[in-house]
DSSP file (Angstrom, degrees, kcal/mol; ACC not computed):
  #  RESIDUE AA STRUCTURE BP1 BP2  ACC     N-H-->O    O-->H-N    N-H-->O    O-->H-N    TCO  KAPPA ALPHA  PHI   PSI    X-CA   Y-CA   Z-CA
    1    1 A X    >>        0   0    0      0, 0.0     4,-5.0     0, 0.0     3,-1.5   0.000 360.0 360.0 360.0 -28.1  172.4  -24.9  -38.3
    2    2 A X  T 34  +     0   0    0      2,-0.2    66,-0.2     1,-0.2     0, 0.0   0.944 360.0  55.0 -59.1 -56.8  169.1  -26.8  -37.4
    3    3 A X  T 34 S+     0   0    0      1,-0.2    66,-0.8    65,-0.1    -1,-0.2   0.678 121.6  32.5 -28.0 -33.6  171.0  -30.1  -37.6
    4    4 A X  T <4 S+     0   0    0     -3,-1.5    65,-0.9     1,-0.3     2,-0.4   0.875 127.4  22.6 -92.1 -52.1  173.4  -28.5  -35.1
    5    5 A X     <  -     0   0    0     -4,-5.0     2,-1.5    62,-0.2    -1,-0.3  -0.964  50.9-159.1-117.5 109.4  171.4  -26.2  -32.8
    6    6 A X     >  +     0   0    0     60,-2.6     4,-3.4    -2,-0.4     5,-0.2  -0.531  21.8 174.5-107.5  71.9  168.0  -26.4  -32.2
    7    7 A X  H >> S+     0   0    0     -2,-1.5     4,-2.6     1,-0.2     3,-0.8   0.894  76.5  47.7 -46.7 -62.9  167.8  -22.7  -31.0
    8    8 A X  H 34 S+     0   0    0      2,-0.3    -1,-0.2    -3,-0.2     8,-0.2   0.809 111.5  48.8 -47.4 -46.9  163.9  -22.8  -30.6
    9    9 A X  H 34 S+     0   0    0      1,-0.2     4,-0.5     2,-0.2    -1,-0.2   0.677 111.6  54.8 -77.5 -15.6  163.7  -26.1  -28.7
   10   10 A X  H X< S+     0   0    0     -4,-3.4     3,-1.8    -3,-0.8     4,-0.3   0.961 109.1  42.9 -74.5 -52.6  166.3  -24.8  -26.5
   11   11 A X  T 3< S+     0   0    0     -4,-2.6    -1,-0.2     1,-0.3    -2,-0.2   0.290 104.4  59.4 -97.7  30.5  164.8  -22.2  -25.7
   12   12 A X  T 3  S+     0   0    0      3,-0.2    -1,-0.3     4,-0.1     3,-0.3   0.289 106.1  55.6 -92.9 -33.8  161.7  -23.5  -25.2
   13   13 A X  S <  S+     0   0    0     -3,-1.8    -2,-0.2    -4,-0.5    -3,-0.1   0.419  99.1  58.2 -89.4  -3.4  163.4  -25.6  -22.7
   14   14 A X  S >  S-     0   0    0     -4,-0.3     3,-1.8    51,-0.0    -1,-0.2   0.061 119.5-107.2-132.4  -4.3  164.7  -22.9  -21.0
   15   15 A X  T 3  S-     0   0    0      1,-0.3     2,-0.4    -3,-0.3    -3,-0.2   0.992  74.0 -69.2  71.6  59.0  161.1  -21.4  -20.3
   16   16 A X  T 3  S+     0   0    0      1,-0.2     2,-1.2    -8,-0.2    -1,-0.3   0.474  92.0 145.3  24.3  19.0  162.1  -18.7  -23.0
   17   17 A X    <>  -     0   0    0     -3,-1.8     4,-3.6    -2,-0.4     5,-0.2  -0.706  33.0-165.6 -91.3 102.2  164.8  -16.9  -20.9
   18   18 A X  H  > S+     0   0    0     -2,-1.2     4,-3.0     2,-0.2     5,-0.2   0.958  92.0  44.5 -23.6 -74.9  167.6  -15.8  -23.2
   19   19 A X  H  > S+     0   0    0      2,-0.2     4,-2.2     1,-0.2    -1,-0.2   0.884 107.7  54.9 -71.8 -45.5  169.7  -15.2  -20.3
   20   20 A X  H  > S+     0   0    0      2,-0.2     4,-0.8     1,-0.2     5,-0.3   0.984 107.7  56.7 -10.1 -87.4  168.9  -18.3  -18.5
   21   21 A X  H >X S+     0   0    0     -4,-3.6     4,-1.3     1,-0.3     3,-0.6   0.754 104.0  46.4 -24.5 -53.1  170.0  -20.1  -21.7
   22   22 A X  H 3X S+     0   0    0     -4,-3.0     4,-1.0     2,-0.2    -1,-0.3   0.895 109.5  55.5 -66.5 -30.7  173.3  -18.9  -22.0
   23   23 A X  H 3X S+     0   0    0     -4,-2.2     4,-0.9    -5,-0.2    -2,-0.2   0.783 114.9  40.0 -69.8  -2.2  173.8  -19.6  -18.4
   24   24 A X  H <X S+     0   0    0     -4,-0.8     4,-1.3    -3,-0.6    -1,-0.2   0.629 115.7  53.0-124.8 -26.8  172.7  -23.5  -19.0
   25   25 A X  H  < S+     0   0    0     -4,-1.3    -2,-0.2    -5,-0.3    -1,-0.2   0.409 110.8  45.4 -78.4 -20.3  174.7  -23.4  -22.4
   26   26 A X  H  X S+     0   0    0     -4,-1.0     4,-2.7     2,-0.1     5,-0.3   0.699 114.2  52.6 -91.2 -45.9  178.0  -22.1  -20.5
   27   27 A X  H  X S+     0   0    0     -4,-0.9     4,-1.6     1,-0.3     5,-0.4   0.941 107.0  49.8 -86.5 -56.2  177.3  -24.7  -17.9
   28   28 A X  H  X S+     0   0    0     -4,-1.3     4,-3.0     2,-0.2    -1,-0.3   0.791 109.3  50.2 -11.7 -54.8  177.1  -27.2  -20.3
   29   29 A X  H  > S+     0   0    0      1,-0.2     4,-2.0     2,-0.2    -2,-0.2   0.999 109.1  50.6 -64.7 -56.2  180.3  -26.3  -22.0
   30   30 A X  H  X S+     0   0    0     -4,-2.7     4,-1.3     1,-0.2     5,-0.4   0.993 113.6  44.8 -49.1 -59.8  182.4  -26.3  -18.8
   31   31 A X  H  X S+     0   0    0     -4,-1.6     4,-1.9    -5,-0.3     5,-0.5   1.000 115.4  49.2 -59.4 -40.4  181.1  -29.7  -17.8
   32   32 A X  H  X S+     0   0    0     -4,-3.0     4,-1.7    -5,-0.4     3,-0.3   0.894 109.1  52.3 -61.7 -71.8  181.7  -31.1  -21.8
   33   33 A X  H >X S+     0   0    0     -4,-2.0     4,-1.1     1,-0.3     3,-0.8   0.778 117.9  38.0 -82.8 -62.1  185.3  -29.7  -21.8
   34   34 A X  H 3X S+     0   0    0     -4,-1.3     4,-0.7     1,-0.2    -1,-0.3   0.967 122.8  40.8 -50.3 -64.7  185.9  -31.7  -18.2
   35   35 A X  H 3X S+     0   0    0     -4,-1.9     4,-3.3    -5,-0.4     5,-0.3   0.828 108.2  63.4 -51.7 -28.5  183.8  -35.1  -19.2
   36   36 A X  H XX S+     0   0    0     -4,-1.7     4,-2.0    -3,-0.8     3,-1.1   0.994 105.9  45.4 -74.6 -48.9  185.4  -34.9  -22.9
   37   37 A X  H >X S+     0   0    0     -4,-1.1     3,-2.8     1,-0.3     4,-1.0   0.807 121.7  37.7 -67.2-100.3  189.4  -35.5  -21.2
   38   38 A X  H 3X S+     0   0    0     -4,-0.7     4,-1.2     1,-0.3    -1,-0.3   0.344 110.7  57.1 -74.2  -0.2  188.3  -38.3  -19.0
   39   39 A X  H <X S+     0   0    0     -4,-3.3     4,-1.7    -3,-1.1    -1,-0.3   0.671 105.3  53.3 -71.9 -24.8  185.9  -39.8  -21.5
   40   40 A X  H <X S+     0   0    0     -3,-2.8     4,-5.7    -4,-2.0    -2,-0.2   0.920 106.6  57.2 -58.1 -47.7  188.9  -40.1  -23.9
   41   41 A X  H  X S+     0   0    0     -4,-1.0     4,-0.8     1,-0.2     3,-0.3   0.956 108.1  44.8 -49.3 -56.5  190.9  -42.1  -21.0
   42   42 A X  H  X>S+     0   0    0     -4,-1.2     4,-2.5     1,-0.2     5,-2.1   0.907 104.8  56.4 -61.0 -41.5  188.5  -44.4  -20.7
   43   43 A X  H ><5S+     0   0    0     -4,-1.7     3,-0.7     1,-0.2    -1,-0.2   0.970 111.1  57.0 -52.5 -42.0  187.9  -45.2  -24.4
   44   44 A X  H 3<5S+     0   0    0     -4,-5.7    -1,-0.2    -3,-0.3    -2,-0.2   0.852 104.9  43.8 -11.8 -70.4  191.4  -45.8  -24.2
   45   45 A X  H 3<5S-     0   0    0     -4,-0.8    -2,-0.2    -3,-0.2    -1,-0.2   0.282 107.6-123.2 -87.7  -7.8  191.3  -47.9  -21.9
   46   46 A X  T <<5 +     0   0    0     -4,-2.5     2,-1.1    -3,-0.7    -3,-0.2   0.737  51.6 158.1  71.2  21.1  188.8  -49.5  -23.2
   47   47 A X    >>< -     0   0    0     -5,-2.1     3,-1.2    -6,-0.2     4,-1.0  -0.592  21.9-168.0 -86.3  88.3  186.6  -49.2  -20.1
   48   48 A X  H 3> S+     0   0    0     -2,-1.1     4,-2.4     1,-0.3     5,-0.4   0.891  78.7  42.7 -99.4 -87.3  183.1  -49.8  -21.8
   49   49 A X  H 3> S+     0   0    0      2,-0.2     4,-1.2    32,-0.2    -1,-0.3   0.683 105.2  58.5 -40.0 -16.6  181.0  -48.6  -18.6
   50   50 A X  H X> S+     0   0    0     -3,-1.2     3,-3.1     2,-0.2     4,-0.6   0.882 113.1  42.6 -88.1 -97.1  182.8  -46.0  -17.7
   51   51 A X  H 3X S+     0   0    0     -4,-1.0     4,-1.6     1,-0.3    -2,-0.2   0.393 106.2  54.9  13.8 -55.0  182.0  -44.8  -21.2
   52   52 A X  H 3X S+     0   0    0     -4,-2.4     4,-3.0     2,-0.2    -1,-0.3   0.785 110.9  53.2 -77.0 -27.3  178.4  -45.6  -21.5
   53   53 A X  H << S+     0   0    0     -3,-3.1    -2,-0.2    -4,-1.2    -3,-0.2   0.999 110.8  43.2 -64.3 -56.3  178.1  -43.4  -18.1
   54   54 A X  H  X S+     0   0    0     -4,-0.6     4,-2.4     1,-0.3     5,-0.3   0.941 112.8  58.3 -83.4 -35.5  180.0  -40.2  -19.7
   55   55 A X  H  X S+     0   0    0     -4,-1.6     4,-2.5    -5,-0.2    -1,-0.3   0.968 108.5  38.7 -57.3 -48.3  177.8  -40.8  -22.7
   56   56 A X  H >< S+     0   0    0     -4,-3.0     3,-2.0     2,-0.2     2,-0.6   0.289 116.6  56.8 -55.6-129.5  174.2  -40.5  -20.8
   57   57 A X  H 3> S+     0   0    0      1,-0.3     4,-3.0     2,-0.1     3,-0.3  -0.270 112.9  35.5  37.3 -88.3  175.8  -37.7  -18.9
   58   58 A X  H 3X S+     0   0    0     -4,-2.4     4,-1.5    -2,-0.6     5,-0.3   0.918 112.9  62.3 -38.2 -51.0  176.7  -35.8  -22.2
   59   59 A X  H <X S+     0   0    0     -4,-2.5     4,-2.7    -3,-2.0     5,-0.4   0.884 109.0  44.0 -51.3 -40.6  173.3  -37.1  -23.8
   60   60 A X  H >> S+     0   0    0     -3,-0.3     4,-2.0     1,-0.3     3,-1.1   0.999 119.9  36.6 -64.2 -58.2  171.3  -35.2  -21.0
   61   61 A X  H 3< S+     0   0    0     -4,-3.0     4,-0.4     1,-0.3    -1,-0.3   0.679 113.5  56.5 -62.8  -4.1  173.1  -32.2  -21.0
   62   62 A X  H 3<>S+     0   0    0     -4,-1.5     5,-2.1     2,-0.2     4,-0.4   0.826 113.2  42.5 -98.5 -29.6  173.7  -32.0  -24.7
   63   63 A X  H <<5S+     0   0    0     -4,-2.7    -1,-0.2    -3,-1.1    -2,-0.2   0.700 103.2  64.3 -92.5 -15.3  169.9  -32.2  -25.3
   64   64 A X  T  <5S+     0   0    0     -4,-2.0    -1,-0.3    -5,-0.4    -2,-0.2   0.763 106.4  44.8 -78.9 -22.1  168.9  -29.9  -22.6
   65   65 A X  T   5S-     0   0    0     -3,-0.4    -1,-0.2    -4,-0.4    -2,-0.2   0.440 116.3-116.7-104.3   9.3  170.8  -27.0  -24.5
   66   66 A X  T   5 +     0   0    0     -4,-0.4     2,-2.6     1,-0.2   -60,-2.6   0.791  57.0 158.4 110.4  51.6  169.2  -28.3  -28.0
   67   67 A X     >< -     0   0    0     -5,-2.1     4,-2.7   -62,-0.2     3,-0.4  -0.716  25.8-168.0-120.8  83.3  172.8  -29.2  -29.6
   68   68 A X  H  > S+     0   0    0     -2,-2.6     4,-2.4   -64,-0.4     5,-0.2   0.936  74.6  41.0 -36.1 -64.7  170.5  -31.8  -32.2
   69   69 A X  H  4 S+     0   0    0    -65,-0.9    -1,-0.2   -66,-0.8   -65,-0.1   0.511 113.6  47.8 -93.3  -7.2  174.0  -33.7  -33.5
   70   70 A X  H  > S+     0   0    0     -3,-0.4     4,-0.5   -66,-0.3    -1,-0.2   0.641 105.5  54.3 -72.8 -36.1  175.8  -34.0  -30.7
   71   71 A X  H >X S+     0   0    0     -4,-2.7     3,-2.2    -9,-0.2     4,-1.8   0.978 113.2  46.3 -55.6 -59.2  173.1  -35.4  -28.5
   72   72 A X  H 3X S+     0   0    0     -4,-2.4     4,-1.3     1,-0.3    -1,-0.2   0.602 108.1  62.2 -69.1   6.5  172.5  -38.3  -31.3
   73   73 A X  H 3> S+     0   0    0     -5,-0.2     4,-1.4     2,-0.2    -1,-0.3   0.785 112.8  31.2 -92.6 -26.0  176.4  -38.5  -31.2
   74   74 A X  H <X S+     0   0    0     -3,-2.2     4,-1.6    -4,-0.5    -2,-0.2   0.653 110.7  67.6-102.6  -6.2  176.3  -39.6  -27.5
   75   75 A X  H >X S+     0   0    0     -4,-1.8     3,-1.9     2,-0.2     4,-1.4   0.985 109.9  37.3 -50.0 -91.8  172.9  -41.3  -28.3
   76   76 A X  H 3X S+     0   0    0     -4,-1.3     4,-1.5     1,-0.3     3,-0.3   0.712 113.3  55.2 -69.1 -45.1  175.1  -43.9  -30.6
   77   77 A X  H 3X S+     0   0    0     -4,-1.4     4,-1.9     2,-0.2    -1,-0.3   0.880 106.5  44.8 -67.3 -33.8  177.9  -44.1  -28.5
   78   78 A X  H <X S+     0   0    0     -3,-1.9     4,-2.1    -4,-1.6    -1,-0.2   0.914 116.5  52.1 -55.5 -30.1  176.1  -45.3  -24.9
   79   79 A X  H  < S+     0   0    0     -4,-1.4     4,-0.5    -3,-0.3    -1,-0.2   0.953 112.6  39.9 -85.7 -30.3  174.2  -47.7  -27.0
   80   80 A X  H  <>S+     0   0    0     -4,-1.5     5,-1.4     2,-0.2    -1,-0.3   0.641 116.0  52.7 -88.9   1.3  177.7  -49.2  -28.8
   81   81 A X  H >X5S+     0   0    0     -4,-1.9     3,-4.1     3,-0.2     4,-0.5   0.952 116.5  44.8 -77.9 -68.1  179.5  -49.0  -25.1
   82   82 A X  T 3<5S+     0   0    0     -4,-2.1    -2,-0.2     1,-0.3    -3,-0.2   0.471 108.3  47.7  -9.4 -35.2  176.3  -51.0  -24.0
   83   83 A X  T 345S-     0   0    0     -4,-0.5    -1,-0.3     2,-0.1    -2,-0.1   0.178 115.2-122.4-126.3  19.4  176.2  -53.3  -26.5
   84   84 A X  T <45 +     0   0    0     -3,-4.1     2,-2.1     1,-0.2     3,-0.3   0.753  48.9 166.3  54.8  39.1  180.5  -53.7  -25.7
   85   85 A X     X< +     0   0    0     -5,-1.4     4,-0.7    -4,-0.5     3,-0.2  -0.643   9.5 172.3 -75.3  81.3  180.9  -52.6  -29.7
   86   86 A X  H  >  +     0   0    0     -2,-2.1     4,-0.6     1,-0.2    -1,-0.2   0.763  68.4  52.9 -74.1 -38.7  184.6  -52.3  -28.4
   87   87 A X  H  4 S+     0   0    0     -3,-0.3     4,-0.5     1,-0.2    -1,-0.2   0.707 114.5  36.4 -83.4 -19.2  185.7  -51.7  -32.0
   88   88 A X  H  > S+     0   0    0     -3,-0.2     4,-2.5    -8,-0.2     5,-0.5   0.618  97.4  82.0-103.4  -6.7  183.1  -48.7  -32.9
   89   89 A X  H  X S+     0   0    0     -4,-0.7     4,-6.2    -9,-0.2    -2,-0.1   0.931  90.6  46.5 -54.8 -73.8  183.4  -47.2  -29.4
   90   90 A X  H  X S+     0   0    0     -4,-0.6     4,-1.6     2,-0.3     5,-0.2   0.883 121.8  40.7 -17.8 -74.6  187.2  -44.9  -30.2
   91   91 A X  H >> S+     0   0    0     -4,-0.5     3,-0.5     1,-0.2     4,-0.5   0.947 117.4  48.1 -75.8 -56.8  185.6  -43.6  -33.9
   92   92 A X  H >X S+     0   0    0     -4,-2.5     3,-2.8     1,-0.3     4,-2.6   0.903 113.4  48.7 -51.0 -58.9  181.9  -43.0  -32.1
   93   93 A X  H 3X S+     0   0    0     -4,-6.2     4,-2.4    -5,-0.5     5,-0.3   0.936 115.0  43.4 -66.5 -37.9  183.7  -41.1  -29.2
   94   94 A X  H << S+     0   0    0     -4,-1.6    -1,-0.3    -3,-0.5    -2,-0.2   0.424 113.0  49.4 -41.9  -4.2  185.7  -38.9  -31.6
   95   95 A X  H <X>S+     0   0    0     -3,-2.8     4,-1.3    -4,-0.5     5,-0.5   0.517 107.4  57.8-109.3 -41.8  182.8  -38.3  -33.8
   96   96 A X  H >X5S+     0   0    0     -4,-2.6     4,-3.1    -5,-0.4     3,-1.4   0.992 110.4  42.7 -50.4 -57.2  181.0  -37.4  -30.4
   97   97 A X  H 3X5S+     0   0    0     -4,-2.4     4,-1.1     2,-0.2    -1,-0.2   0.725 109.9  58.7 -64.8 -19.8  183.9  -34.4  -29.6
   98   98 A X  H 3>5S+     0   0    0     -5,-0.3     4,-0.6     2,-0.2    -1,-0.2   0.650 110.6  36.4 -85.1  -4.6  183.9  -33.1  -33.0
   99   99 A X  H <X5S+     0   0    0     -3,-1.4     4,-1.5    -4,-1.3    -2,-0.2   0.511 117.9  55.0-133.6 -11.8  180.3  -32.3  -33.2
  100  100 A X  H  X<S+     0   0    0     -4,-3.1     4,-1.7    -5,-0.5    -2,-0.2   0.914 107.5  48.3 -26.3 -60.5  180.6  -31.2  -29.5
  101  101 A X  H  X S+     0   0    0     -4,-1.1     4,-2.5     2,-0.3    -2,-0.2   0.791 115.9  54.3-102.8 -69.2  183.4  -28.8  -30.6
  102  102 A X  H  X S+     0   0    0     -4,-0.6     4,-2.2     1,-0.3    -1,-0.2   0.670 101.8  48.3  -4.4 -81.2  180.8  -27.9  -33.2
  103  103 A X  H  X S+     0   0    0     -4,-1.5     4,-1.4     1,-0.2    -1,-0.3   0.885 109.6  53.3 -59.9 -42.6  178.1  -27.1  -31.5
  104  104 A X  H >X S+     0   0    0     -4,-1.7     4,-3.6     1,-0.2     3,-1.3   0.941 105.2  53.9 -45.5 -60.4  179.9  -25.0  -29.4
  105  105 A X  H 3X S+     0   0    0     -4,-2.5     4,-2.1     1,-0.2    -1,-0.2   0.919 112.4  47.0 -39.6 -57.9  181.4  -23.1  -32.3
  106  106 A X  H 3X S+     0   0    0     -4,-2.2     4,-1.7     2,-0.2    -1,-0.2   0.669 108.1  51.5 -50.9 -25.9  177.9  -22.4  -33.7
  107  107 A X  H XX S+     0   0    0     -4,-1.4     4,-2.5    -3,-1.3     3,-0.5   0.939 100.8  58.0 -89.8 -47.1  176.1  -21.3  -30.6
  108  108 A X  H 3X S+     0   0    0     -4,-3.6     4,-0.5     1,-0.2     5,-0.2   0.828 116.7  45.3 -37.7 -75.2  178.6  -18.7  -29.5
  109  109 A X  H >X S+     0   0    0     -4,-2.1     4,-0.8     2,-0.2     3,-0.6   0.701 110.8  44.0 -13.9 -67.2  177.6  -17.6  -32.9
  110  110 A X  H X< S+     0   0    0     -4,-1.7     3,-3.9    -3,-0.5     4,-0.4   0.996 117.5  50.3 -54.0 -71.2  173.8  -17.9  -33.1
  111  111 A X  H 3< S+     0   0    0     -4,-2.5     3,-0.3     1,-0.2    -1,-0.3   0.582 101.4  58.3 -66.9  -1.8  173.7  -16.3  -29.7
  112  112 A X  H << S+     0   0    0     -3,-0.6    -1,-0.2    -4,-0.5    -2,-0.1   0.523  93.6  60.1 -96.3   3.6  175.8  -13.3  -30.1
  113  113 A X    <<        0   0    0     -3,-3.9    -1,-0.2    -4,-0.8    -2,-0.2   0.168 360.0 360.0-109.6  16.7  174.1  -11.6  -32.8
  114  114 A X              0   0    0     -4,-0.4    -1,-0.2    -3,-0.3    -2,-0.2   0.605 360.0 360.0 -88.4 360.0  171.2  -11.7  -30.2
């Protein structure tokens, strides 16, 4: 789970409020589940800034709730939108939603047997 969730640093980040944390972990989700649908378009579309923006975006929020493998997922993707890696950009943003998708799964978890 450490690879996924970095429950401690999250909530460390979060000035140790539990309840805090879930609200910043909900807020999170809702804003991934909007960014994820119009980050697809663009990759699509192959619009390479548009991209490196919804990747920072994600990076902040993803690392402000401590979700370790998703942050380094939007990490690698800003930097190959950035660096116009046109061809890694499509697998990096799918790899990015799957370990989104991920985290999510795991934290409802973690956090509900608290």
């Amino acid at each position: 789970m450490g690879d996924i969730f970095d429950k401690a640093g999250a909530l460390e980040r979060a000035g140790g409020d539990l309840v805090l944390l879930r609200d910043l972990i909900n807020l999170c989700h809702e804003q991934c589940d909007s960014r994820m649908m119009v980050l697809m378009h663009d990759v699509r579309h192959k619009d390479l800034p548009a991209v490196k923006r919804h990747a920072h975006l994600l990076k902040g929020s993803l690392g402000n709730v401590g979700a370790v493998r998703a942050y380094q997922a939007a990490v690698n993707l800003e930097k190959a939108a950035a660096a116009d890696e046109v061809e890694r950009v499509e697998h990096l943003a799918e790899a990015l939603i799957d370990d989104i998708n991920r985290y999510f799964e795991v934290v409802v978890a973690a956090l509900s047997s608290d």
